[in-house]
Backbone bond lengths (Angstrom), bond angles and torsions (degrees), N, CA, C in turn:
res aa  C-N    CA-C-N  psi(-1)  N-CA   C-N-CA  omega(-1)  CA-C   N-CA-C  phi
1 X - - - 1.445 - - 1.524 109.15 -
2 X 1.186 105.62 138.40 1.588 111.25 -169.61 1.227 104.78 -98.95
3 X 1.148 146.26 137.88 1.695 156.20 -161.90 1.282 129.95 -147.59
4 X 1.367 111.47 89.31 1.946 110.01 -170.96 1.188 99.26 -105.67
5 X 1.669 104.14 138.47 1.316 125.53 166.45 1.150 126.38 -79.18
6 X 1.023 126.90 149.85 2.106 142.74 -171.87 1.051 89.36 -145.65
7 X 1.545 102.21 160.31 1.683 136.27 151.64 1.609 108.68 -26.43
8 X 0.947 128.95 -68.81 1.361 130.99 174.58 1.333 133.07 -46.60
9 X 1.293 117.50 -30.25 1.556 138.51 159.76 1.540 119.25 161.57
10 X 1.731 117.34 -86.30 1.019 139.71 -166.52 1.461 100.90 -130.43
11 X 1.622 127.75 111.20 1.286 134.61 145.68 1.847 106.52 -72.28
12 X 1.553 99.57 146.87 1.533 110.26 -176.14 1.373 96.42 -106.33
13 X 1.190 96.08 164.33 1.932 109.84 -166.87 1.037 113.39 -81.20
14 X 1.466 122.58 9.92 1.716 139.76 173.21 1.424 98.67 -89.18
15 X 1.258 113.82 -38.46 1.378 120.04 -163.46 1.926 104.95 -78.61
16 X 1.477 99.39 -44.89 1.292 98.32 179.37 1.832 116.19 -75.73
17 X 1.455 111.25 -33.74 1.336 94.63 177.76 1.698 104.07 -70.04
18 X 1.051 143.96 -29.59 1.456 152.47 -159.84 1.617 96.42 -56.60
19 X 1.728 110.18 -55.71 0.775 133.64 -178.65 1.565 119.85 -54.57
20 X 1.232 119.64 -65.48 1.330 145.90 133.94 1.759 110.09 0.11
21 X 1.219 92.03 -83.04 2.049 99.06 165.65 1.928 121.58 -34.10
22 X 1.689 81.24 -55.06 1.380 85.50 166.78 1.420 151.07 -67.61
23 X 1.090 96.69 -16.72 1.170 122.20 148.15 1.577 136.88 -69.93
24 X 1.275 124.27 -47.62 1.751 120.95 144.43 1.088 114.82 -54.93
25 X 2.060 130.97 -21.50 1.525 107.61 -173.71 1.754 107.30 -71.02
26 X 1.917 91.52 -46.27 1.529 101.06 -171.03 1.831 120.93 -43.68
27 X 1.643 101.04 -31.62 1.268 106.77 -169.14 1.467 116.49 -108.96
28 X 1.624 116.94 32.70 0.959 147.74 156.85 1.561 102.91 -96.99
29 X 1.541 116.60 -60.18 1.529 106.26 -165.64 1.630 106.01 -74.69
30 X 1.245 131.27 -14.68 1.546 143.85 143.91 1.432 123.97 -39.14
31 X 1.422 111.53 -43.26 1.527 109.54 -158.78 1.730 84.81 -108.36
32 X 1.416 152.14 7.92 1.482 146.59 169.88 1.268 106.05 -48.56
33 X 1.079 101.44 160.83 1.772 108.82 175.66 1.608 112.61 -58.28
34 X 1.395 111.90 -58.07 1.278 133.73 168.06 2.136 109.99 -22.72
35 X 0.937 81.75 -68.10 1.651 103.21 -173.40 2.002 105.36 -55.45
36 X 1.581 97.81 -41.60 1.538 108.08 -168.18 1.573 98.36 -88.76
37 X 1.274 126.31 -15.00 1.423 122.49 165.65 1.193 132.15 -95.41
38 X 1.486 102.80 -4.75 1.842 109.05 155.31 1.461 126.30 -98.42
39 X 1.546 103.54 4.88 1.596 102.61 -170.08 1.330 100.83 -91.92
40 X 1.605 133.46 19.57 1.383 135.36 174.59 1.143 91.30 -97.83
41 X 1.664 129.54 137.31 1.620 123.01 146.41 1.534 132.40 -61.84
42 X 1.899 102.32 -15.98 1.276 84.93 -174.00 1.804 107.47 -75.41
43 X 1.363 115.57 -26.82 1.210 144.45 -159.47 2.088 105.81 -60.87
44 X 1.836 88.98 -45.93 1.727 101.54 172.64 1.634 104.53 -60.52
45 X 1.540 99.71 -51.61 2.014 105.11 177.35 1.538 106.45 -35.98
46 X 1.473 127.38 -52.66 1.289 137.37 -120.94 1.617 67.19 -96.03
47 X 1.139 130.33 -67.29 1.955 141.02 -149.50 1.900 80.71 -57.62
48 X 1.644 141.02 -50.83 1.156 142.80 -127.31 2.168 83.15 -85.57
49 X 1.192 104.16 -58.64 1.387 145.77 178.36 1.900 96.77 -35.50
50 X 1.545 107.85 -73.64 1.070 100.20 -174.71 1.564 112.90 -75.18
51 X 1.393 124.37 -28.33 1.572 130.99 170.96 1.955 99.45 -48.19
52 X 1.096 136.74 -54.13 1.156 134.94 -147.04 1.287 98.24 -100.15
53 X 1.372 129.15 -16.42 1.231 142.69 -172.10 2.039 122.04 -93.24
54 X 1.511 98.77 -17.39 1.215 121.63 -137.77 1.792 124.32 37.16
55 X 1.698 95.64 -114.89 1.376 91.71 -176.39 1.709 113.23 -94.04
56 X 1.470 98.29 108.26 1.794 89.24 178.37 1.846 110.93 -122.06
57 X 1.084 88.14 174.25 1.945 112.20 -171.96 2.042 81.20 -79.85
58 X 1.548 81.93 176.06 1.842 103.30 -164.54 1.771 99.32 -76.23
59 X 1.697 99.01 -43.43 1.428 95.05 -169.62 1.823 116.23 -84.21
60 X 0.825 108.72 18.91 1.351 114.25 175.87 1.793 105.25 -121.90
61 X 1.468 98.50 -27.41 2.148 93.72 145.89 0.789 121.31 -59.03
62 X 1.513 118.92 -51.64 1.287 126.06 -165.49 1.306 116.87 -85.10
63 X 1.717 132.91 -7.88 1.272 128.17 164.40 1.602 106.89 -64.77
64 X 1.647 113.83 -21.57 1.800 98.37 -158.28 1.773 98.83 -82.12
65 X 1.351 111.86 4.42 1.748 115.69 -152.46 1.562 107.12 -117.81
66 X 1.128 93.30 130.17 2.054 80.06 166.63 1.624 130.08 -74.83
67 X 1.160 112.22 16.55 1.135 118.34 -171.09 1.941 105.15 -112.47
68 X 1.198 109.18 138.44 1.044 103.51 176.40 1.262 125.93 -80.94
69 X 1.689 120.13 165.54 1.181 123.19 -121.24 1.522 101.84 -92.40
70 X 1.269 115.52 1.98 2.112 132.59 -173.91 1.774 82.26 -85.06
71 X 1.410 122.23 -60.12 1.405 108.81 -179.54 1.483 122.62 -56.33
72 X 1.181 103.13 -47.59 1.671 118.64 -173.78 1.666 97.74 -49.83
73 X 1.243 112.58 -27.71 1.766 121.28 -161.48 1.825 98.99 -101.85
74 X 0.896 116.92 -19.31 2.102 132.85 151.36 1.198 100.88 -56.58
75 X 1.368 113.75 -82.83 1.228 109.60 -167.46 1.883 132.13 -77.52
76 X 1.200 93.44 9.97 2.003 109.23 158.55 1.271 100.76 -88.67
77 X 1.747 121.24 -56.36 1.321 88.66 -163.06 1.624 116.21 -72.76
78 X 1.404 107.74 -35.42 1.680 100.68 172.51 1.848 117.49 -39.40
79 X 1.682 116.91 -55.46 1.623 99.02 148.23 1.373 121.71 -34.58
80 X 1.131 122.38 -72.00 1.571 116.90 -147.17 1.708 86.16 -72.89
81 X 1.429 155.09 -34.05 1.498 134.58 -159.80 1.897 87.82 -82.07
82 X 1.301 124.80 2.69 1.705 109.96 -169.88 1.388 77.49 -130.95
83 X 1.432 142.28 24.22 1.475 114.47 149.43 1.270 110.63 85.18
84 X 1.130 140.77 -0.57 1.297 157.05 179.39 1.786 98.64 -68.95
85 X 1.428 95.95 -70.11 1.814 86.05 -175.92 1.668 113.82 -118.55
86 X 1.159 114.32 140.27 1.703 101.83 162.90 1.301 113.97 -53.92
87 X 1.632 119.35 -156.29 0.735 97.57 -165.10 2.157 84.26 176.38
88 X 0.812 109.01 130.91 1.559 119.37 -179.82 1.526 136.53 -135.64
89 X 1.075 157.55 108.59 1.171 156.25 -154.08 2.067 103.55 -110.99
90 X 1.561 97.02 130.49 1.318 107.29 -175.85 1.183 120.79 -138.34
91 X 1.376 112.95 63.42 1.959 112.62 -161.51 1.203 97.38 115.86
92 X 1.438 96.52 -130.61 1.522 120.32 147.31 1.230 149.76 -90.79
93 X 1.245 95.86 7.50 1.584 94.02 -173.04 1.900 97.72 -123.02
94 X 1.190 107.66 158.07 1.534 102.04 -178.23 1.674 96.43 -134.16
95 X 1.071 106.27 140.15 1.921 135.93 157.81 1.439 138.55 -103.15
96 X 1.503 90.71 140.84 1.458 95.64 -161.17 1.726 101.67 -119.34
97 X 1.251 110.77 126.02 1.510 108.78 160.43 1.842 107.41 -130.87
98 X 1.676 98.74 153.02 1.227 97.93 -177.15 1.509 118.35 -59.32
99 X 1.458 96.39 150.34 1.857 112.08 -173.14 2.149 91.60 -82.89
100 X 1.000 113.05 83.71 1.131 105.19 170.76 1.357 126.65 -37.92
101 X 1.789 99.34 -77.16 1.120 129.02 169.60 1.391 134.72 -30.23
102 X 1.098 109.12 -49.14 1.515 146.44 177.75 1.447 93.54 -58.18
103 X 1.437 103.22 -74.94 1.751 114.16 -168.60 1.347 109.91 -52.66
104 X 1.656 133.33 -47.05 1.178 126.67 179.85 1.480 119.29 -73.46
105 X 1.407 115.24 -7.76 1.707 112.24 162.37 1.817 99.67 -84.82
106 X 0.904 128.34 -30.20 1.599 124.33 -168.07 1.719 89.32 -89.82
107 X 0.638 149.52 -3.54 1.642 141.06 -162.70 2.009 92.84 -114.52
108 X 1.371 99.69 -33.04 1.420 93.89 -168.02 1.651 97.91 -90.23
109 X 1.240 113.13 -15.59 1.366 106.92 -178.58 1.624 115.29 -79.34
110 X 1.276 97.37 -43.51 1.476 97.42 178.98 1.763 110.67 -60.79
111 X 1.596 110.38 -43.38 1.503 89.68 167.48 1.209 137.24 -56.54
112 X 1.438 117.72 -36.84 1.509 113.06 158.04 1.456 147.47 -56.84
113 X 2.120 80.93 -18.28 1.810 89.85 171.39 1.841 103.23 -72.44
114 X 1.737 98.44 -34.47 1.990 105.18 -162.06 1.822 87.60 -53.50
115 X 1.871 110.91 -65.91 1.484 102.96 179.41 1.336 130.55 -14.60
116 X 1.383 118.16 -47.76 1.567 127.70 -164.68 1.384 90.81 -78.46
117 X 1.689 122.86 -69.34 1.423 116.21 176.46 1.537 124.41 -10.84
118 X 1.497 82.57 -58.86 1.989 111.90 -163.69 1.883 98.67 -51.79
119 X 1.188 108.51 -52.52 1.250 109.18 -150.81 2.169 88.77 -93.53
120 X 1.041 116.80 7.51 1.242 110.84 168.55 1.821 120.36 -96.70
121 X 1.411 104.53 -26.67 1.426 117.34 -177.28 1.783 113.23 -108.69
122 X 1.720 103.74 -45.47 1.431 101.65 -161.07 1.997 90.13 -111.72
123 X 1.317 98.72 105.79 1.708 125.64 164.73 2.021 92.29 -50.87
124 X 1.147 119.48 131.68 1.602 100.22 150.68 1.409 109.26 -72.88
125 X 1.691 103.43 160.88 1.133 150.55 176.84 1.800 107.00 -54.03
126 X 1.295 107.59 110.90 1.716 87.57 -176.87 1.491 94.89 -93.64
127 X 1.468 107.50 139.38 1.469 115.52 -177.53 1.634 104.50 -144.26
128 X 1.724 94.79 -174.37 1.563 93.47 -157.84 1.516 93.12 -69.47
129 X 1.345 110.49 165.55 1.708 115.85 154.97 1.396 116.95 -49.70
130 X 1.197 100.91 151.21 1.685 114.67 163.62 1.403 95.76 90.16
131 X 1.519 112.74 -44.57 1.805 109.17 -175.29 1.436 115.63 -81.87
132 X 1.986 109.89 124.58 1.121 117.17 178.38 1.883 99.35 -109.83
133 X 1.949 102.64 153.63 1.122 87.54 -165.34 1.386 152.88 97.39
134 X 1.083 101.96 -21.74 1.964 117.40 -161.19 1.573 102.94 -110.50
């Protein structure tokens, strides 16, 4: 039996594997595609770009960016394979507007996955009454 100590005395080995778990869930909902395709800035620009833009073609992304337009066309599809943007083909040229919809079911899911995390590792805080927060 495995047994870690805290401030409090004796943690039980339920507590630490629990803990433990929680830790592969959190860094599962961390390491998603989703998560690894917003940790580029140019990539947040590109989501800001096409939000304000609605639905636009690559080279009119790629005019607002200093990067040329073979990258600008990297970093859509890395959005569009993590759901970030749709994505449409018209001829030749293809458009991307944000997957709203999409994103606010995946955004709400992952909070409910963090919730489960939350309540597997972090106990709340017992504090005085009346105080929320503190």
């Amino acid at each position: 039996m495995q047994v870690c100590y805290c401030r409090d005395g004796v943690m039980a080995a339920s507590t630490v594997e629990r803990r433990s778990r929680a830790a592969r869930d959190l860094a599962a909902i961390l390491d998603s595609k989703l998560f690894k395709a917003l940790c580029e800035p140019v990539r947040c620009e590109i989501v800001k770009i096409v939000t304000a833009l609605g639905r636009a073609d690559v080279s009119t992304i790629a005019a607002r960016l200093p990067q040329d337009s073979s990258v600008v066309s990297r970093h859509l599809l890395a959005l569009h394979q993590a759901g970030v943007l749709r994505r449409e083909k018209e001829g030749r040229h293809v458009y991307f507007e944000l997957n709203g919809a999409h994103m606010v079911e995946r955004l709400e899911g992952i909070l409910d996955q963090f919730k489960a995390v939350v309540a597997m590792c972090c106990p709340p805080k017992l504090g005085k009454p009346g105080r929320k927060g503190r």
